[in-house]
VOBA-1610 file (N, C-alpha, C; in pm, whole numbers, padded with zeros to 5 digits, always signed):
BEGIN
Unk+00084-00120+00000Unk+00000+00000+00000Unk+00088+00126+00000Unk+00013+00203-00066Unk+00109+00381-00097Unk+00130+00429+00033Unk+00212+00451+00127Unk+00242+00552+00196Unk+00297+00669+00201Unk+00302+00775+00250Unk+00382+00898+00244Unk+00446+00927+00420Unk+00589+00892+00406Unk+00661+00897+00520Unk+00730+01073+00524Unk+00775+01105+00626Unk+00824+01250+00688Unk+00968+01253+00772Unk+01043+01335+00713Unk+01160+01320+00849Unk+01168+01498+00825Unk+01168+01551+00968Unk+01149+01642+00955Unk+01283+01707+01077Unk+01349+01794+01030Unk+01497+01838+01096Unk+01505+02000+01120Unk+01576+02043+01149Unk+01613+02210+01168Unk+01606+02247+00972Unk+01678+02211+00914Unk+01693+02248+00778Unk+01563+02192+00706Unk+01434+02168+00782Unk+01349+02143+00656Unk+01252+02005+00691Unk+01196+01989+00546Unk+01124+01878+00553Unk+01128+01799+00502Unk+01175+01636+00448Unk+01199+01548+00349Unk+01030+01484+00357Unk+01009+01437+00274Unk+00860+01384+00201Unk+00906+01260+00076Unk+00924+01107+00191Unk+00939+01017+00105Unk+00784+00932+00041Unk+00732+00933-00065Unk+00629+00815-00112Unk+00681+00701-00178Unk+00624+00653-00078Unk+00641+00470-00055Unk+00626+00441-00212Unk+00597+00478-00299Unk+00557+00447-00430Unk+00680+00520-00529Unk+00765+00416-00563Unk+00945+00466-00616Unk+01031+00481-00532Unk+00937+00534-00399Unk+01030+00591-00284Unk+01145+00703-00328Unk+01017+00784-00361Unk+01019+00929-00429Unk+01059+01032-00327Unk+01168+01112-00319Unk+01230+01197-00196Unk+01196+01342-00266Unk+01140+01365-00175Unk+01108+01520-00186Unk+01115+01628-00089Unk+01230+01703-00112Unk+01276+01778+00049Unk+01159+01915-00006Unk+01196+02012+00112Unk+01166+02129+00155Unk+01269+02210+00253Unk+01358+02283+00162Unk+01428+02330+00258Unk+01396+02438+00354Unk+01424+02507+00496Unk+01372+02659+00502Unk+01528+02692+00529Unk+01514+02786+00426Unk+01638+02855+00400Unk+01588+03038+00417Unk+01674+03114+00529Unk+01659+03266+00529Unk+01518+03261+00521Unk+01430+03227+00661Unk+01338+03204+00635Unk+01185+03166+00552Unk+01246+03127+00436Unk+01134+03049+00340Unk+01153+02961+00298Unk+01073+02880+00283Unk+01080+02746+00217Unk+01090+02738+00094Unk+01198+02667+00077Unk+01228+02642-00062Unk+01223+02510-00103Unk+01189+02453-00248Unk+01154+02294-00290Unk+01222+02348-00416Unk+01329+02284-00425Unk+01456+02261-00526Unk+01399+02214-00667Unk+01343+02099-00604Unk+01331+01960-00705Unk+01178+01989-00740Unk+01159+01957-00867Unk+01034+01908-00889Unk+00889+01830-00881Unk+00781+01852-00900Unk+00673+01773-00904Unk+00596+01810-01005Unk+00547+01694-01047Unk+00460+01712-01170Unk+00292+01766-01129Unk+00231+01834-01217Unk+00111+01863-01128Unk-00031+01726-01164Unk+00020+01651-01215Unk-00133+01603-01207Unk-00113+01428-01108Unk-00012+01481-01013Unk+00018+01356-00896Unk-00107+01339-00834Unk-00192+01446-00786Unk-00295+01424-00737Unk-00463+01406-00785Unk-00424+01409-00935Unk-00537+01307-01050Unk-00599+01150-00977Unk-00681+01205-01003Unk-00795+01046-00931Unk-00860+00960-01061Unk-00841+01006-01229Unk-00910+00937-01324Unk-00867+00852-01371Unk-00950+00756-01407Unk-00915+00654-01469Unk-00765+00655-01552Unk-00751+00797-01658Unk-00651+00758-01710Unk-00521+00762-01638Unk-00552+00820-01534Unk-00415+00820-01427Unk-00425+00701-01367Unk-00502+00654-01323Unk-00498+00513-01250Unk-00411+00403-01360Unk-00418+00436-01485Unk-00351+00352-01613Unk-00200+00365-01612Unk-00159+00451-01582Unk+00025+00501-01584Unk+00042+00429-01484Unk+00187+00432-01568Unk+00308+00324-01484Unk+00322+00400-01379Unk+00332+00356-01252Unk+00401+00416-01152Unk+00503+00492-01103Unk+00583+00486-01236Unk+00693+00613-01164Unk+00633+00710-01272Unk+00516+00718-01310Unk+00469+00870-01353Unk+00348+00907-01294Unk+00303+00833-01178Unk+00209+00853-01111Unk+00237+00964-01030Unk+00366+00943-00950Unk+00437+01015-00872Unk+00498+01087-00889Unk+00509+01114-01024Unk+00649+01165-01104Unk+00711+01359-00925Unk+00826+01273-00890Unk+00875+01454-00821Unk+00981+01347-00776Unk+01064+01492-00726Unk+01154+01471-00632Unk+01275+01403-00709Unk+01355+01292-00651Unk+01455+01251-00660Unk+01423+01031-00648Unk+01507+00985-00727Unk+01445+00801-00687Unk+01549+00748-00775Unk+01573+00612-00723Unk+01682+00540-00800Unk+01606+00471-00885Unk+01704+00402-01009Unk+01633+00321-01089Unk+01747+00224-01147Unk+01659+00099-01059Unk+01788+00022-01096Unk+01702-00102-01177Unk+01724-00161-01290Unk+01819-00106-01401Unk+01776+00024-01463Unk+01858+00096-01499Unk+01805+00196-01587Unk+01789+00221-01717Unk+01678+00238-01802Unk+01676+00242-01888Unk+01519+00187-01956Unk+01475+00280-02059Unk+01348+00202-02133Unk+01402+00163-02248Unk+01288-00003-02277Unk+01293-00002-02418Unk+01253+00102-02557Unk+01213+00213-02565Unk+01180+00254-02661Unk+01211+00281-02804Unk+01157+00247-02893Unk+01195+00249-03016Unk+01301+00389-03082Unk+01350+00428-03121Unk+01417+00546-03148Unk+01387+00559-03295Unk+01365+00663-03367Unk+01367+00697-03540Unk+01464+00803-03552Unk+01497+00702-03678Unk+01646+00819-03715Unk+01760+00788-03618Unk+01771+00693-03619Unk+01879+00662-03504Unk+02049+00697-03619Unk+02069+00762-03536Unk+02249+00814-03609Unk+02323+00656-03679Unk+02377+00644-03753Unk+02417+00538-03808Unk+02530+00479-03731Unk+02601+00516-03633Unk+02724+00505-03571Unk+02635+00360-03446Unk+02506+00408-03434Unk+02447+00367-03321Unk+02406+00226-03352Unk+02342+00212-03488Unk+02322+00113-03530Unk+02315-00042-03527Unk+02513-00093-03537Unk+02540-00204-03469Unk+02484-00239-03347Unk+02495-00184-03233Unk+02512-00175-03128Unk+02368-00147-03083Unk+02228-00148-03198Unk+02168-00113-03074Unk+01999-00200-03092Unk+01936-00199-03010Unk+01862-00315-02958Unk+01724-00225-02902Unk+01605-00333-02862Unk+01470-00249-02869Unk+01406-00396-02729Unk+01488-00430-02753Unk+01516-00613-02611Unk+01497-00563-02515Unk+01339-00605-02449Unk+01310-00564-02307Unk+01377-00625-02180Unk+01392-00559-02131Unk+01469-00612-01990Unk+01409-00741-01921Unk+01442-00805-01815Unk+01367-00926-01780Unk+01225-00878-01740Unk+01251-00798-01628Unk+01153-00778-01567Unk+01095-00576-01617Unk+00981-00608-01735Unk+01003-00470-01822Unk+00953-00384-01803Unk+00986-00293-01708Unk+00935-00139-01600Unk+01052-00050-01634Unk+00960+00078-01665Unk+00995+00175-01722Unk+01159+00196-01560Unk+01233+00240-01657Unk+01373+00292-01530Unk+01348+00141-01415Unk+01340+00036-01426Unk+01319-00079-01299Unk+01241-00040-01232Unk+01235-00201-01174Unk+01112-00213-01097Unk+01077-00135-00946Unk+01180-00060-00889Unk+01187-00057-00762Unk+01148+00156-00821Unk+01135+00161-00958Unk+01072+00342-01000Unk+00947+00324-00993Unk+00859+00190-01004Unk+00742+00225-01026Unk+00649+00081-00917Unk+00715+00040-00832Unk+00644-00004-00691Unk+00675+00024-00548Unk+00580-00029-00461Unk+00662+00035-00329Unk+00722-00027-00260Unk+00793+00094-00222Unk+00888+00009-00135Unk+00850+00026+00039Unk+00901-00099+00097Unk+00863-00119+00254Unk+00962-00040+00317Unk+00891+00047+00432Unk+00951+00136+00529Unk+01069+00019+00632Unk+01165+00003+00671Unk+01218-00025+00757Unk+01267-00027+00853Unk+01274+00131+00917Unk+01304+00223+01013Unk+01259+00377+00969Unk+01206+00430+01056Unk+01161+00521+01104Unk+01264+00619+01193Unk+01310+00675+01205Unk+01401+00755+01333Unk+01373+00874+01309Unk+01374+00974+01385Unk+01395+01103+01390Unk+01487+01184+01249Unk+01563+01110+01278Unk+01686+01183+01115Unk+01718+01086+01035Unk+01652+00996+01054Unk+01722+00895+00908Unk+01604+00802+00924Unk+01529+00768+00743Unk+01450+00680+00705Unk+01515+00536+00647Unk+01513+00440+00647Unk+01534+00351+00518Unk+01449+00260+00521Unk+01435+00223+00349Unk+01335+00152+00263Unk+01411+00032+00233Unk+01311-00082+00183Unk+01389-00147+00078Unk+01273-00206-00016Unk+01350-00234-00137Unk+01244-00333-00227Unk+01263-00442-00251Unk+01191-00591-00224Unk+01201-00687-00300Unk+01186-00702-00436Unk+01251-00781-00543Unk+01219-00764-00678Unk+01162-00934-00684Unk+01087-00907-00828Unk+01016-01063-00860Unk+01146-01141-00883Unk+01065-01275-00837Unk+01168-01402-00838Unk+01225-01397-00974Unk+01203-01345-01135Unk+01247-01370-01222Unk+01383-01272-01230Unk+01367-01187-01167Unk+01480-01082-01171Unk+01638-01112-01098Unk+01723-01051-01236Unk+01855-01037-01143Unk+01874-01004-01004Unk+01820-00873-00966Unk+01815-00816-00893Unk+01726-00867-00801Unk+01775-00854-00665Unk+01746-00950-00487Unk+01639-00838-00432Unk+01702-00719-00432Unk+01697-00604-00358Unk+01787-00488-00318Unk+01690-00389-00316Unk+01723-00247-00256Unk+01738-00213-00147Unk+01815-00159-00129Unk+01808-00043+00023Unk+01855+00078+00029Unk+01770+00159+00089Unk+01792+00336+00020Unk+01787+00368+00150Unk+01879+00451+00219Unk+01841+00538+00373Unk+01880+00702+00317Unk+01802+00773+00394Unk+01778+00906+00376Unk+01848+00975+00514Unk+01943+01009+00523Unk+01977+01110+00657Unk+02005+01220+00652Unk+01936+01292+00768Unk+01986+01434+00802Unk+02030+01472+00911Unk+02061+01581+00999Unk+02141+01619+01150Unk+02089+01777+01127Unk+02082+01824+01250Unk+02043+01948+01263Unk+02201+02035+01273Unk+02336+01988+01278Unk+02417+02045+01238Unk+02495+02093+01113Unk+02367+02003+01017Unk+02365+02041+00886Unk+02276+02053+00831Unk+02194+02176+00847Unk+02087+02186+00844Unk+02055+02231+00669Unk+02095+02230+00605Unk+02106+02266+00420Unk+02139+02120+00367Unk+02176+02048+00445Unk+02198+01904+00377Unk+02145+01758+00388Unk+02107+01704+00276Unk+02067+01558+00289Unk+02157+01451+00250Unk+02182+01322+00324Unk+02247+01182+00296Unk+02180+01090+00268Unk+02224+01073+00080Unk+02147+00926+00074Unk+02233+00819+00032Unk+02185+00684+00094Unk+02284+00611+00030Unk+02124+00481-00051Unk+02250+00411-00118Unk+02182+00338-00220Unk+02285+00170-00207Unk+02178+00082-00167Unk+02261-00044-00140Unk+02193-00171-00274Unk+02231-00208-00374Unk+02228-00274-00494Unk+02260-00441-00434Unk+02163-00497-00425Unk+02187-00676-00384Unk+02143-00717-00522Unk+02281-00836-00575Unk+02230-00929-00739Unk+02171-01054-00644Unk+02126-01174-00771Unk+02088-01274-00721Unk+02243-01366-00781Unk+02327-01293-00898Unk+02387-01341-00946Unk+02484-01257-00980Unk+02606-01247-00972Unk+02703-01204-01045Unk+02621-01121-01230Unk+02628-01007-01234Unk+02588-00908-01339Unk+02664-00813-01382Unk+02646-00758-01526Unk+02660-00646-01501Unk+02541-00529-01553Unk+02505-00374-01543Unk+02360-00349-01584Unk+02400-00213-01537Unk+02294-00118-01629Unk+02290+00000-01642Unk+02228+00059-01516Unk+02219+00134-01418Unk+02149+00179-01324Unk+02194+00367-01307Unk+02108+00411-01222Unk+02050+00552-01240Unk+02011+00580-01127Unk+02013+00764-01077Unk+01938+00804-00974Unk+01859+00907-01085Unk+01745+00961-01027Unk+01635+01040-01116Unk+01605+01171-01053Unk+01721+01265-01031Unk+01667+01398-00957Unk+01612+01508-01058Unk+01504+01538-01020Unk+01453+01635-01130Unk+01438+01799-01093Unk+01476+01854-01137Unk+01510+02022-01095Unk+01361+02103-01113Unk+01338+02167-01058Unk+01248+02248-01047Unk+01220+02358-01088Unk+01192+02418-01237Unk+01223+02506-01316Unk+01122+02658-01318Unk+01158+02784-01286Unk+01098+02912-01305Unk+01023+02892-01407Unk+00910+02946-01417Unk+00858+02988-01555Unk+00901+03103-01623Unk+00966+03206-01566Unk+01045+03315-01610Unk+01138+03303-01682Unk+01163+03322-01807Unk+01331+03287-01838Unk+01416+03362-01780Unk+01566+03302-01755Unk+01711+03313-01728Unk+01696+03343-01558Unk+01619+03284-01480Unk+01589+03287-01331Unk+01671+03125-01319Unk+01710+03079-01409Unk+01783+02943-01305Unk+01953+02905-01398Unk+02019+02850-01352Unk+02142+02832-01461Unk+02178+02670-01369Unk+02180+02622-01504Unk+02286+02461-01450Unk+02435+02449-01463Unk+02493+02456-01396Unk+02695+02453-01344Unk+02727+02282-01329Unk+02745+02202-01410Unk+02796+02079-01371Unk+02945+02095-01351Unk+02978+01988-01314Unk+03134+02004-01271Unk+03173+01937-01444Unk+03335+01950-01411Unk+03377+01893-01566Unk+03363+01758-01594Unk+03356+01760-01764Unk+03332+01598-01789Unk+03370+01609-01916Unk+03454+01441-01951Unk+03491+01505-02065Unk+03439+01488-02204Unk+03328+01466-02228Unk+03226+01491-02328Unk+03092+01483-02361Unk+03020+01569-02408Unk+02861+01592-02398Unk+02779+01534-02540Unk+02711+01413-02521Unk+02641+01409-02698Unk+02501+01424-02708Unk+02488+01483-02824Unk+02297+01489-02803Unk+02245+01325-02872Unk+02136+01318-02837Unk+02014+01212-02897Unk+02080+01145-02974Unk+02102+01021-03023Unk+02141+01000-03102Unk+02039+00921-03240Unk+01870+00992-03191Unk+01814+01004-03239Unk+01668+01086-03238Unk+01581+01092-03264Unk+01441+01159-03225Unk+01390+01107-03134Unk+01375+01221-02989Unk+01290+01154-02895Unk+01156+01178-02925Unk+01127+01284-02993Unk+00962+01314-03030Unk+00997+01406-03176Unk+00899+01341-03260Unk+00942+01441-03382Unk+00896+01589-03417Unk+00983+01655-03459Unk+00953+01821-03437Unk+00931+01854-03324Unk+01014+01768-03172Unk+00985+01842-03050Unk+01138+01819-03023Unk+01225+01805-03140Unk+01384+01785-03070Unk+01464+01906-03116Unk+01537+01910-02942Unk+01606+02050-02963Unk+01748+02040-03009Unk+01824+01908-02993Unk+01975+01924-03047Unk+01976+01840-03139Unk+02061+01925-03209Unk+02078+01802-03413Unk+02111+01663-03328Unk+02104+01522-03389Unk+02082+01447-03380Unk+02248+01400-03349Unk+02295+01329-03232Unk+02446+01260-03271Unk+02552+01373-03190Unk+02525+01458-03213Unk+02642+01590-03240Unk+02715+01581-03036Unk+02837+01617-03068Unk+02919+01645-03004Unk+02914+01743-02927Unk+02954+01803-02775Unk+02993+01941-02717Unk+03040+01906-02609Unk+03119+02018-02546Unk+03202+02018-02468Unk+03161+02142-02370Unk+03051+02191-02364Unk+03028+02294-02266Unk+02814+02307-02270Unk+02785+02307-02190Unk+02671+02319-02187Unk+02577+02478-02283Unk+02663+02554-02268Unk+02640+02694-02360Unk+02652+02693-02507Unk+02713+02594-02532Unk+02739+02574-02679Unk+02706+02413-02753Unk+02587+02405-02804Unk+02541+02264-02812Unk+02452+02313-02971Unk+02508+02248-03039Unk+02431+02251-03154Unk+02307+02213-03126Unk+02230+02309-03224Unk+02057+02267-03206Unk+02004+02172-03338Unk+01894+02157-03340Unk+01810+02053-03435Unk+01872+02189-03584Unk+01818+02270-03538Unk+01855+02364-03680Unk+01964+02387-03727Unk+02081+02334-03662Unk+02217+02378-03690Unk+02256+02496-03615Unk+02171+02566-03552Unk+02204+02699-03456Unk+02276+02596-03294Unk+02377+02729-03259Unk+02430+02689-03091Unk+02302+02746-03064Unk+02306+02635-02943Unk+02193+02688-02844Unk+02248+02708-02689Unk+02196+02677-02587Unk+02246+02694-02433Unk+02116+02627-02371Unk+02188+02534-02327Unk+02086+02426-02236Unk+02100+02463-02113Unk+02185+02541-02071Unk+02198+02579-01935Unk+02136+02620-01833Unk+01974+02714-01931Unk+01958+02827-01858Unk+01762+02784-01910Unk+01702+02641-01844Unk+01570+02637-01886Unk+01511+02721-01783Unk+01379+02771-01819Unk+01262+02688-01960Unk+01317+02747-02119Unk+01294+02680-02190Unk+01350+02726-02340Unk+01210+02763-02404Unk+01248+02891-02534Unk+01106+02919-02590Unk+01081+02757-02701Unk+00976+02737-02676Unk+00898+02636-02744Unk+00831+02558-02695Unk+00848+02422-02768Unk+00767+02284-02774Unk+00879+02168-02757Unk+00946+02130-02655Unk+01022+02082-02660Unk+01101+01933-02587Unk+01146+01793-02611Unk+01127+01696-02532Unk+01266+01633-02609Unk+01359+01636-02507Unk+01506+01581-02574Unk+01574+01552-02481Unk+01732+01481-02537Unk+01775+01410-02403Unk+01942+01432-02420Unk+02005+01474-02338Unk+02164+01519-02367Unk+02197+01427-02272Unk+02333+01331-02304Unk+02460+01314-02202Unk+02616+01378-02171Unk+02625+01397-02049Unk+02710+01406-01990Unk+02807+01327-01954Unk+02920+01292-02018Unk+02998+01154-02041Unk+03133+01172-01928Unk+03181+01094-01821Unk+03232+01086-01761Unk+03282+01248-01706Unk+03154+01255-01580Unk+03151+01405-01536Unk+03222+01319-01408Unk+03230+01427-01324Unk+03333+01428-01203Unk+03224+01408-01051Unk+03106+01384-01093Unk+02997+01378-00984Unk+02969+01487-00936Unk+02925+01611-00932Unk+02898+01728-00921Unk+02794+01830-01019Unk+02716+01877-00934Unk+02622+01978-01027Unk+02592+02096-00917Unk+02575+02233-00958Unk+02541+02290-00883Unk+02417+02388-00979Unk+02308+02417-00899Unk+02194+02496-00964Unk+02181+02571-00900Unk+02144+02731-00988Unk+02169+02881-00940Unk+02053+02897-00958Unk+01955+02902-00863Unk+01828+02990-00907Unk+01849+03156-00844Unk+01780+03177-00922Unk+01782+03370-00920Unk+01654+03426-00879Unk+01550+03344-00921Unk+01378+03372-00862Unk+01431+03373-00716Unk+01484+03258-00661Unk+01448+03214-00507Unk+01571+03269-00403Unk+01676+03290-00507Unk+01813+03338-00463Unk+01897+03194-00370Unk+01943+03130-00428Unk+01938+02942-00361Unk+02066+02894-00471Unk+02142+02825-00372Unk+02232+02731-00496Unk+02177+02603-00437Unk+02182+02455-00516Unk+02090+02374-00473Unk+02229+02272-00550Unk+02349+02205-00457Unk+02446+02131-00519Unk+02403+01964-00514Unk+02408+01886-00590Unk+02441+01781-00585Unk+02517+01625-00621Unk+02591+01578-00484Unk+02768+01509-00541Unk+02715+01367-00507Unk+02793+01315-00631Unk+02782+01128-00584Unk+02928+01117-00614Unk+02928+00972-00643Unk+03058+00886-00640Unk+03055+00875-00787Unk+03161+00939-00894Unk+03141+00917-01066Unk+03206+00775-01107Unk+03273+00706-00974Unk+03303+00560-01030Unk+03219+00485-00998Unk+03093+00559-00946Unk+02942+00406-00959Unk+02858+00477-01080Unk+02852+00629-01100Unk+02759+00716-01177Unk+02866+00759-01246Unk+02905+00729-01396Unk+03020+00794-01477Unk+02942+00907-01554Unk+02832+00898-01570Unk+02747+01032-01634Unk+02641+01072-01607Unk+02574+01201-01640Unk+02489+01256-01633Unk+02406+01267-01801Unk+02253+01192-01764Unk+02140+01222-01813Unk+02073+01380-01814Unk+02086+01452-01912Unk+01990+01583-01862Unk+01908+01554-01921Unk+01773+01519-01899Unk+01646+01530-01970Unk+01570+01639-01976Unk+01600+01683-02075Unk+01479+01813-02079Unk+01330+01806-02147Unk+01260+01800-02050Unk+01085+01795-02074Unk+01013+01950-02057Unk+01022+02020-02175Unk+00955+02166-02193Unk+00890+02171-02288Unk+00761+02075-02239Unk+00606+02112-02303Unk+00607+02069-02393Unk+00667+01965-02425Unk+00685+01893-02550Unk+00609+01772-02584Unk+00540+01722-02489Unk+00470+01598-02481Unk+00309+01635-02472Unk+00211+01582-02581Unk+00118+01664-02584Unk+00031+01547-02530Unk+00048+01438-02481Unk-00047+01344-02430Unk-00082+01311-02308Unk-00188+01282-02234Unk-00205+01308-02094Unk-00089+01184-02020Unk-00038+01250-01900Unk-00085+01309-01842Unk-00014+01454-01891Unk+00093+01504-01977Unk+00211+01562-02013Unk+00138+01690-02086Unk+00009+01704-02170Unk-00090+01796-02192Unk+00008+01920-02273Unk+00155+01921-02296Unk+00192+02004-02349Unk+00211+02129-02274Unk+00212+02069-02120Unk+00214+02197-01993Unk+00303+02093-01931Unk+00418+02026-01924Unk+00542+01956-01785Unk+00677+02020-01844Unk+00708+02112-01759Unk+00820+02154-01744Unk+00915+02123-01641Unk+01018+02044-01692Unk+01149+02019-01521Unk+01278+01979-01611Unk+01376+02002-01588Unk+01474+01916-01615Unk+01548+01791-01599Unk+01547+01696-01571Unk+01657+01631-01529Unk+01790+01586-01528Unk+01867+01583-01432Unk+02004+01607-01418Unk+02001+01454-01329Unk+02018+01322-01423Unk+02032+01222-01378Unk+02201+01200-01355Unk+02225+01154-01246Unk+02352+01070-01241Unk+02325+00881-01305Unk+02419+00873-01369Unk+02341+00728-01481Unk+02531+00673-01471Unk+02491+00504-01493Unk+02656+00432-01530Unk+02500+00384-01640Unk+02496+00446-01796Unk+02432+00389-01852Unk+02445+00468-02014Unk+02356+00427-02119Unk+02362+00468-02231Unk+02242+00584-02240Unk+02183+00698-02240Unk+02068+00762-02254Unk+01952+00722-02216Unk+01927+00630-02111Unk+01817+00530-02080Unk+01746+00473-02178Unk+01825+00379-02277Unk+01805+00334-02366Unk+01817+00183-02334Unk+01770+00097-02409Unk+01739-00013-02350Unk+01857-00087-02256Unk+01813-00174-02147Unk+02010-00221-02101Unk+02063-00282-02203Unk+02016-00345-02299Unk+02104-00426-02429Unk+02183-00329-02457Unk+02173-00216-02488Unk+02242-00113-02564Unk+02385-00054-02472Unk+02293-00054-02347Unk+02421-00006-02245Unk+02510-00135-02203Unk+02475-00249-02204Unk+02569-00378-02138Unk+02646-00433-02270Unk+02600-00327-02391Unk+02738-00380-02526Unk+02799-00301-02502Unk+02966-00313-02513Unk+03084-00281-02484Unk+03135-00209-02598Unk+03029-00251-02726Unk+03039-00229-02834Unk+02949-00045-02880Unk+02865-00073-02808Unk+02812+00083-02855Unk+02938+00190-02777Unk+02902+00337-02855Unk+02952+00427-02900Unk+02978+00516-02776Unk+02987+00538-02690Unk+02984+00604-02541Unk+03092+00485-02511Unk+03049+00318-02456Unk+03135+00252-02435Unk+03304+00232-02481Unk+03269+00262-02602Unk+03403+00249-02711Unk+03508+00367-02707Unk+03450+00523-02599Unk+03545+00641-02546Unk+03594+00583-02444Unk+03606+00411-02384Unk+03596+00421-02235Unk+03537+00490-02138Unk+03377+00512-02138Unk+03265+00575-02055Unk+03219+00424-01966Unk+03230+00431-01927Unk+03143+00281-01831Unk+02964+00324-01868Unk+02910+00239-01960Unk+02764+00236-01995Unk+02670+00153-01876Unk+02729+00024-01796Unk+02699-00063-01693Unk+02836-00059-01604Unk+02762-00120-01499Unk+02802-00116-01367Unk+02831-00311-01299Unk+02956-00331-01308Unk+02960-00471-01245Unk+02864-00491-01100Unk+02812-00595-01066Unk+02739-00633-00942Unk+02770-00768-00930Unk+02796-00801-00771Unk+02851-00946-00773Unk+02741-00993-00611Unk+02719-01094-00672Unk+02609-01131-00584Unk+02646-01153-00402Unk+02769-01204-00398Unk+02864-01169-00278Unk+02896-01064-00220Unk+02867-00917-00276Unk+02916-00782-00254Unk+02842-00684-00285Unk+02752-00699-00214Unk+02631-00573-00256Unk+02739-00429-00292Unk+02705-00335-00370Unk+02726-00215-00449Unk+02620-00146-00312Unk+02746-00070-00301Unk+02657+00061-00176Unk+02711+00181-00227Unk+02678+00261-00288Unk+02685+00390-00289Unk+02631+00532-00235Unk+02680+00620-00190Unk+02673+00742-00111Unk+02641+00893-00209Unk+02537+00935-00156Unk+02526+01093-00250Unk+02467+01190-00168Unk+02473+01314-00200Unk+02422+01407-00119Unk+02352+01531-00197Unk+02269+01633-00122Unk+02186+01746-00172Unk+02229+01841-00077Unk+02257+01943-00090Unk+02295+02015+00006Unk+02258+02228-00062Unk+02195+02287+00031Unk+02139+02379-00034Unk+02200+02526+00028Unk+02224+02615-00047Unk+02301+02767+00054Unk+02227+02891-00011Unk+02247+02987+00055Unk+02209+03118-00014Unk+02341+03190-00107Unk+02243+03235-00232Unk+02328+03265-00319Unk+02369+03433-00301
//
C-alpha cells in the first residue's frame, strides 16, 4: 500500500512516497521554504486515465533510483554510428527505469533523522533487492544523505541511475545549470519526439552553452525553460559527480555530489512542453540532471554492449554487481544562499 513517510529536521522537511520511494525535500532557507526539485502537477489526478500510468509517472517529483536503468523505446532516425550496437530487447523484468521506479517500497526504520526503505524484486529478476536510507542532522541543516545499497541474485553487469529532477521558473534566465567537468557531452542519437527535438541528432559538445541545435544553430541548455515545444535528451559523459543549480527567482544554490566511479554520467532530460499526451498535456516543465553508469536510458542491451559508442570512449555504460558484494553507494543534496 502507498504511503507517504516524513523526516522532519532544523533544515526542513523530506517527504518520502512509498511508491518509487520518491524523496522530496523542503528546505527553510533565510526564512522560506524552498523545494529545489520538482513535481509534476497532475500527482494528485484520481481518473481513470491516471490510474492507467506506470508508476513512476504517477508520482512523477523529487529525486528516486532506478535500478536497471533504462526504457525499451523504439528510437527513429537513429544516427548510423548507433546502429550495430543497438537493440529495442526488453529487460527481464520490463518497467519503465526498474522495478523498484514504479512499486513500493517497505519502510524499515523510522528515526527522527534517518529513514530507510527497501524493495524486493520478482523471483524472475537479477536483482534480490534495494536499500535506500535518507539522513539528516540538525548540524547540517542545508543538507541531505542518501545512500543506495544494490543486492544481485547473481554475479551481473547493468545499467542503473538516480532520477533527480530540478524544479524550473517559468520566467526565463531565473535558473542556470553549473555541472562540474566531464569530458564529453552528446545529443540524442536520435528523435525523442518528432519536431519536439532540440539538439541536431548525434552531435558532439564540450560545454553546456554551446550545443548545436536541431537547426544547426548553438543553443544553451543551461539556462531552462527554453522558448517552445520541446522533449530531448543530452549526455554528460564521464563528469566528475557534481552539479550545482543557481536559481535567481528564489536566490538558492541547490548542489548535488555522488561517487562518478558508480555514476560515470549525467542524463539531462529536458521535458519543456513537448509531450502533448495526458498526463504531459503540453504543460510539464522540469529538467533532469540524472547521475546514470548507462547509455541515454536506452534499453540495457544497448548499455551492457561494450560495443556501442559512449562505451568504445571508455565511458562505463553498466556497472559490475557481484552477488557476494552488494554495491553501496553514497550521495548528497545540500542547499546555501546565493
Amino acid at each position: 500500500m502507498r504511503k507517504i513517510h516524513k523526516i522532519n529536521w532544523k533544515g526542513g522537511e523530506i517527504e518520502i512516497d512509498s511508491l518509487g520511494c520518491k524523496m522530496l525535500p523542503t528546505f527553510s532557507l533565510d526564512g522560506k521554504n524552498i523545494k529545489p526539485l520538482h513535481e509534476a502537477d497532475w500527482v494528485n489526478d484520481t481518473s481513470d486515465d491516471f490510474k492507467s500510468l506506470p508508476g513512476i509517472l504517477q508520482n512523477l517529483k523529487g529525486e528516486f533510483p532506478c535500478v536497471p536503468f533504462g526504457i525499451n523505446s523504439p528510437v527513429e532516425e537513429l544516427a548510423e554510428e548507433w546502429q550495430s550496437s543497438y537493440s529495442e530487447k526488453p529487460y527481464i523484468v520490463n518497467e519503465p527505469h526498474g522495478y523498484c521506479s514504479n512499486k513500493n517500497w517497505e519502510l524499515m526504520s523510522l528515526k527522527p533523522y534517518e529513514a530507510e526503505f527497501k524493495i524486493s524484486y520478482p523471483e524472475n529478476d537479477i536483482i534480490n533487492f534495494l536499500k535506500r536510507k535518507i539522513k539528516v542532522n540538525d548540524d547540517e541543516p542545508g543538507k541531505i544523505y542518501c545512500t543506495l545499497q544494490i543486492n544481485v541474485k547473481k554475479d551481473c553487469e547493468l545499467p542503473i541511475g538516480l532520477h533527480p529532477m530540478i524544479k524550473i521558473p517559468k520566467d526565463m534566465n531565473k535558473i542556470k545549470i553549473i555541472p562540474g567537468s566531464f569530458e564529453f557531452g552528446l545529443n540524442y542519437p536520435g528523435l525523442v519526439l518528432r519536431e519536439k527535438t532540440l539538439g541536431e541528432i548525434g552531435k558532439e559538445f564540450l560545454t553546456l552553452e554551446k550545443v548545436k541545435g536541431f537547426s544547426g544553430e548553438n543553443i544553451d541548455i543551461s539556462k531552462p525553460p527554453f522558448e517552445g515545444n520541446f522533449e530531448d535528451l543530452f549526455q554528460l559523459c564521464g563528469i566528475d559527480g557534481t552539479v550545482s543549480i543557481e536559481n535567481y527567482e528564489e536566490n538558492y544554490k541547490f548542489n548535488f555530489d555522488w561517487n562518478p566511479s558508480h555514476f560515470s554520467s549525467v542524463l539531462m532530460w529536458v521535458s519543456n512542453k513537448g509531450r502533448t499526451e495526458y498526463p504531459w498535456n503540453s504543460n510539464h516543465v522540469t529538467l533532469g540532471f540524472e547521475p546514470i553508469t548507462s547509455v541515454f536510458g536506452l534499453s540495457t542491451h544497448i548499455s551492457t554492449n561494450s560495443e556501442n559508442p559512449i562505451a568504445k570512449r571508455g565511458i562505463l555504460t553498466a556497472i559490475k554487481l557481484f552477488k557476494d558484494q552488494p554495491l553501496e553507494t553514497n550521495y548528497s543534496f545540500s542547499i546555501n544562499k546565493l
